[in-house]
C-alpha positions in Angstrom: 70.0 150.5 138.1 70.5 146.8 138.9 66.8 145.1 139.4 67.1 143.7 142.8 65.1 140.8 144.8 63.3 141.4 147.9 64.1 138.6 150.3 62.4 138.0 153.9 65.3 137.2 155.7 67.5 140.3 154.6 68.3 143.2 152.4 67.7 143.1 148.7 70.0 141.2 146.4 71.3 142.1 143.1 69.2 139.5 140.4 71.9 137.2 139.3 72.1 136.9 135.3 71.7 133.7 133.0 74.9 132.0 132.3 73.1 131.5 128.9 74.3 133.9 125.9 73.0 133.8 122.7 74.0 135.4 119.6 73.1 134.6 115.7 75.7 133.8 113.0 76.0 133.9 109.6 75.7 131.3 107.0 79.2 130.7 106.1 80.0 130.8 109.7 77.1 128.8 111.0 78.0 125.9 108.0 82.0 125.8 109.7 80.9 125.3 113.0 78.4 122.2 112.0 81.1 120.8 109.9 83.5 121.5 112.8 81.5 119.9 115.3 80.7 117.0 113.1 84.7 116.3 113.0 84.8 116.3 116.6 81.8 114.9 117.8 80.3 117.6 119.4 77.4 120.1 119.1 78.1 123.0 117.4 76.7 124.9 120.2 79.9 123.7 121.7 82.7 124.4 119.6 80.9 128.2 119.9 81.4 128.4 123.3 85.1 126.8 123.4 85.7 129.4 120.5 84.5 132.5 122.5 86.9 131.2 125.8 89.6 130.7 123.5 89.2 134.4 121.9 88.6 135.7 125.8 92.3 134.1 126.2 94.2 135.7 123.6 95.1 139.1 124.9 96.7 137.5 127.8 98.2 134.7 125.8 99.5 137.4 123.1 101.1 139.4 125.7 103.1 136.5 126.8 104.1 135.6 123.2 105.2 138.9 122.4 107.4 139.1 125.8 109.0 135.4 125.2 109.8 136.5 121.2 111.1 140.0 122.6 113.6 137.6 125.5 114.3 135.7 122.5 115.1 138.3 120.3 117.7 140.1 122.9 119.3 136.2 123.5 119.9 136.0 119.4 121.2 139.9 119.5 123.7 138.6 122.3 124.7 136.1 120.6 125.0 137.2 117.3 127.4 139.8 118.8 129.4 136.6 121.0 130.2 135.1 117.1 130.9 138.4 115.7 133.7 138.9 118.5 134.7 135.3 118.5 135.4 135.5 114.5 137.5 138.5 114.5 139.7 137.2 117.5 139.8 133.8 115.7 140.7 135.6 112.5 143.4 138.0 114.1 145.0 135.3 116.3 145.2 132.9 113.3 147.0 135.3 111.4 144.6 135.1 108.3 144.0 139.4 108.9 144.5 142.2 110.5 143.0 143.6 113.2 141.7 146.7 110.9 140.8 143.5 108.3 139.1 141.1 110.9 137.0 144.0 112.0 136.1 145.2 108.6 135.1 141.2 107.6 133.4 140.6 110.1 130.8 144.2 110.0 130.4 143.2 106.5 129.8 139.0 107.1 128.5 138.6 110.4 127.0 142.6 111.8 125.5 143.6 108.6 125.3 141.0 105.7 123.3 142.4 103.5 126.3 145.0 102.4 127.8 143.6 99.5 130.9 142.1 100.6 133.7 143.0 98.4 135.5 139.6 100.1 133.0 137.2 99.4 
């Protein structure tokens, strides 16, 4: 149950918490923020708390890095398919193969490289 405060002009309030949070680090860690503050110019008690907001951002910041790679990834997949078309129309049209040829060059080159080629 929340501790509350009687008041004489109304009906109890919830207490309000400090806005001070405290928390004990290790050596190694302790050392890095010093040395880190010293750098910028700032207390170490500082670079602590910009730390923590930066951490309490990350979710939200991850989720939006994971939907722009995932847009990005479907652009390149579109693409990669636009080239893959282009080169076998280029190749038929130019007469350098056949359609069967073309298609099979361009699986092998462009769809799936990694299959050894017996072209290249």
């Amino acid at each position: 149950m929340t501790p509350r405060r009687r008041s004489r002009r109304g009906p109890a309030q919830p207490l309000r918490l400090p806005t001070i949070i405290t928390f004990r680090v290790d050596e190694a860690t302790a050392q890095a923020l010093v040395q880190r503050a010293t750098r910028l110019r700032v207390s170490p008690h500082d670079i602590a708390r910009e730390l923590v907001a930066q951490v309490l951002q990350l979710p939200h910041d991850l989720e939006e890095l994971k939907r722009a790679v995932l847009v990005l990834h479907e652009t390149l997949n579109h693409l990669r398919t636009d080239v893959a078309s282009t080169a076998e129309v280029l190749l038929v049209t130019a007469g350098k193969r056949s359609a069967e040829e073309a298609y099979r060059w361009v699986e092998q080159t462009l769809v799936h490289p990694c299959s050894p080629s017996p072209t290249h």
